[in-house]
C-alpha positions as CSV (number, residue, x, y, z in Angstrom):
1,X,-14.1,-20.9,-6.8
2,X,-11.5,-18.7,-8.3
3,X,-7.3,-19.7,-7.3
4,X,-6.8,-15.9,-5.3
5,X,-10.3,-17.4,-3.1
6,X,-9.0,-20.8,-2.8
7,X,-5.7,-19.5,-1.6
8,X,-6.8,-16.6,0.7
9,X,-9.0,-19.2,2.4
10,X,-6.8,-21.9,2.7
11,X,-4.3,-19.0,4.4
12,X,-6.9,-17.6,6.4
13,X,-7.6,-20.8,8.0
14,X,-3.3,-20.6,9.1
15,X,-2.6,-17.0,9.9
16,X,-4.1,-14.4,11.6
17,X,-4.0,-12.2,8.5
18,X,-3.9,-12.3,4.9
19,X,-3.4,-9.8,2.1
20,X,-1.8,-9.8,-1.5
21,X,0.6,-6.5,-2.9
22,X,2.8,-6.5,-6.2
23,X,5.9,-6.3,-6.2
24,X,7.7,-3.2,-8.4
25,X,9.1,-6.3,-11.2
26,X,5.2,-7.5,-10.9
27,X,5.6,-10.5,-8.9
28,X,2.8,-11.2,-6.8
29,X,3.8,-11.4,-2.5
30,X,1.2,-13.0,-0.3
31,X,1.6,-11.5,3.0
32,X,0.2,-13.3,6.2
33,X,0.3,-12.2,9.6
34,X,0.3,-14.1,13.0
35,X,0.2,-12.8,16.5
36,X,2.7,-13.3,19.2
37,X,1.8,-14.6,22.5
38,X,3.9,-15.4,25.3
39,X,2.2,-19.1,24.2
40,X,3.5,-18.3,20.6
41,X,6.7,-15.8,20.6
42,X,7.8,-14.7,17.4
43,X,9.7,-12.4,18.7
44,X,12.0,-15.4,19.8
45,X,15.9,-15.1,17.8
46,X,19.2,-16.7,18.2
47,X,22.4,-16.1,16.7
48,X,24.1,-19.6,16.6
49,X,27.8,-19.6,15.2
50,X,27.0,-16.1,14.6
51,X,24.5,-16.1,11.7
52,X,21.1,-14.7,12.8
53,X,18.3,-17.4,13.3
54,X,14.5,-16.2,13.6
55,X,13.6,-19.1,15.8
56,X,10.1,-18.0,16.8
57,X,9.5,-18.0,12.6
58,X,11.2,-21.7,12.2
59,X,8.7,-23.0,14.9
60,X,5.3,-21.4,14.5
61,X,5.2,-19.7,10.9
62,X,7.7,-22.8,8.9
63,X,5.2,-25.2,9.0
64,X,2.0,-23.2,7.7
65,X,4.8,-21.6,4.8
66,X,5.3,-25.2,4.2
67,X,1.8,-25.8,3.5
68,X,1.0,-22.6,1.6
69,X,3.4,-23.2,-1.0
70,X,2.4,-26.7,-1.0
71,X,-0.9,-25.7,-1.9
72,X,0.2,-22.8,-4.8
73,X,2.7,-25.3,-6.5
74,X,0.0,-27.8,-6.5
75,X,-2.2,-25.3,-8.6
76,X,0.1,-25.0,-10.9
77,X,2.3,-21.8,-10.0
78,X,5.5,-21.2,-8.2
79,X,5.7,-20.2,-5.0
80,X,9.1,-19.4,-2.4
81,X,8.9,-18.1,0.6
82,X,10.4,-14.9,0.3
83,X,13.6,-15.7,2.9
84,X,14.0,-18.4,5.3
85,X,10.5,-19.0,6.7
86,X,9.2,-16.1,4.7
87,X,11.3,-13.5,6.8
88,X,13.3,-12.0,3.8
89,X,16.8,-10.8,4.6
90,X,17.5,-6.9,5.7
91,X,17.8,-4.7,2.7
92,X,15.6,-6.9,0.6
93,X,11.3,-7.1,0.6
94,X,10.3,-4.4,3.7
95,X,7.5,-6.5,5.2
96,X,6.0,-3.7,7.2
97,X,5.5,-1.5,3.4
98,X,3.5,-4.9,2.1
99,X,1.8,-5.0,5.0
100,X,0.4,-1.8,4.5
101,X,-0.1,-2.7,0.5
102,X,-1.9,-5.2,1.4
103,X,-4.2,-3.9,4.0
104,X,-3.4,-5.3,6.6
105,X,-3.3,-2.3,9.2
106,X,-2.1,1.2,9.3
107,X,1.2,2.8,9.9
108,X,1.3,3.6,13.6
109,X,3.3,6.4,15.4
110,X,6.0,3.8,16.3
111,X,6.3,3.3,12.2
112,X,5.5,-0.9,13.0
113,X,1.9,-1.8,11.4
114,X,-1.2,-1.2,13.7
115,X,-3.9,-3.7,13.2
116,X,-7.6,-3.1,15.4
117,X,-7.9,-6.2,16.7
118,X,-4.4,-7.3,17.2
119,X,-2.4,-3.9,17.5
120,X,1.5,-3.9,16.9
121,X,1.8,-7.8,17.5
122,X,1.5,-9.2,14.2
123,X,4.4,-10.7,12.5
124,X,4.5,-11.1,8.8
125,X,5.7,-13.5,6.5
126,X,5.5,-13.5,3.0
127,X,6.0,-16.0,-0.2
128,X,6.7,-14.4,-3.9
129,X,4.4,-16.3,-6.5
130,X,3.0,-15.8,-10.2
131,X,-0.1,-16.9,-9.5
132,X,-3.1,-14.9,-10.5
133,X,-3.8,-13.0,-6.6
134,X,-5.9,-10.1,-7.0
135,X,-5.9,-7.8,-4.1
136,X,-7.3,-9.9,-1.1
137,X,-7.9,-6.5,0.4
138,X,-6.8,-2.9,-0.5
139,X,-5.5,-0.3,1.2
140,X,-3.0,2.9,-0.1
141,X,0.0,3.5,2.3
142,X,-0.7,6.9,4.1
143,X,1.3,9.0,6.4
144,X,-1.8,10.2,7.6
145,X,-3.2,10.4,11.3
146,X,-4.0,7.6,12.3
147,X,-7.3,7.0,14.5
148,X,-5.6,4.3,16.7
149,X,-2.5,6.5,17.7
150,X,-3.9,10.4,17.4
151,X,-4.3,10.9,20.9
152,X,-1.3,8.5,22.3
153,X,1.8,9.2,22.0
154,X,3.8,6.0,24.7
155,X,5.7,4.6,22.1
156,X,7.5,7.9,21.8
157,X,7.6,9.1,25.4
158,X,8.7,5.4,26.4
159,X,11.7,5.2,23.6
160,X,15.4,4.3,25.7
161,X,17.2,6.0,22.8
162,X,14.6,8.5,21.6
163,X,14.9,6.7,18.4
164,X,10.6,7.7,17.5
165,X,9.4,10.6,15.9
166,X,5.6,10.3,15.0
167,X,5.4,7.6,12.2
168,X,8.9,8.1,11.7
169,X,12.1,6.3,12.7
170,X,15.0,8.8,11.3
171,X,17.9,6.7,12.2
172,X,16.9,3.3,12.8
173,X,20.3,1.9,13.3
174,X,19.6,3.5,17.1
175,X,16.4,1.3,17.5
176,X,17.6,-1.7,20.2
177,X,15.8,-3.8,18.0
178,X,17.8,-3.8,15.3
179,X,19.5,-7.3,14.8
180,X,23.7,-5.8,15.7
181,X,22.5,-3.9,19.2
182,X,20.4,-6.8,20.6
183,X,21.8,-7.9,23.7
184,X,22.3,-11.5,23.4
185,X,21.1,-14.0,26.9
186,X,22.1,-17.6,26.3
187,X,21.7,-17.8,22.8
188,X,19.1,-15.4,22.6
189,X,18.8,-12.6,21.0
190,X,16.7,-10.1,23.4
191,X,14.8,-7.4,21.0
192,X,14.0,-3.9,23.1
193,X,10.1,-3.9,22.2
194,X,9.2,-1.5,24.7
195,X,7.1,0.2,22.5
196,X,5.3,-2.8,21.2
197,X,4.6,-4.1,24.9
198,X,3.1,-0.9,25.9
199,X,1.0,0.2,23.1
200,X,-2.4,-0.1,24.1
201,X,-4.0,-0.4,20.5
202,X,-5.9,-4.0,20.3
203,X,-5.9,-4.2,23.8
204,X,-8.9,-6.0,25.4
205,X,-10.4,-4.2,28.6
């Protein structure tokens, strides 16, 4: 069995999804994806003494990171997650881009990755690594139409601020999701999602 086998096996048996992309220095990024339930909320944050803290991450992704790069060191190769619990800082890796690289969906009208099974709840995490990944799957990032959205359009009807154009987001510092206008409950951070809860892609029934 070949390393890039071994390791998209071992990571399919811990995420929901699994792809590989390239990074532009030619690093290779494993991207995973889980989805989140109410039973497993990723979408959980905090901001303790004011630093931002992705608490669903630290909980349900940490420990399967842990192993992953476990696994790759033990092969021989290095292997970080790319940010704390492979959720790399704003400004740095764009997860959603090497989701798409990677294959893991399609760019939907709310610009967040679509997936047929799982729709817009997949969260992805991602470890940088040299070791020898081909593509685990393949897909080009397009702009184009995409079957899951073409005849919907409730992410952009439903947007409080009007931040969504189709598969566009021209301002995102307007999108109530954005780390500085989440409203903040108790220690938590509350993300808007409104556009992830109603989209109807991946949907059972």
């Amino acid at each position: 069995m070949s390393l890039a086998r071994k390791i998209g096996d071992y990571a399919g048996s811990l995420f929901d999804v699994v792809g590989a992309s390239r990074l532009p220095r030619g690093e290779a990024l494993l991207v995973v994806g889980l989805e989140s339930t109410p039973e497993r909320n990723l979408d959980e944050f905090g901001r303790p003494n004011g630093v931002f803290w992705p608490v669903g991450f630290e909980r349900h992704i940490g420990p399967a990171l842990d192993s992953m790069v476990s696994l790759i060191r033990s092969s021989g190769f290095s292997a970080e997650p790319a940010g704390r619990w492979g959720y790399p800082p704003r400004g740095t890796i764009n997860l959603k881009v090497e989701a798409l690289r990677a294959g893991l969906g399609t760019r939907g009208k709310s610009t967040v990755v679509i997936h047929p099974k799982y729709g817009p709840r997949l969260r992805f995490a991602a470890i940088r690594t040299d070791a020898p990944l081909g593509p685990l799957m393949k897909s080009p990032i397009t702009e184009k139409e995409n079957p899951l959205c073409s005849d919907c359009s409730i992410c952009i009807d439903a947007c409080p601020v009007t931040a969504l154009e189709p598969y566009r987001m021209p301002d995102p510092t307007l999108c109530l999701s954005t780390i500085p206008l989440m409203p903040e409950e108790h220690g938590r951070l509350i993300p808007c999602d409104i556009c992830l809860h109603l989209c109807p892609a991946g949907k059972q029934g």
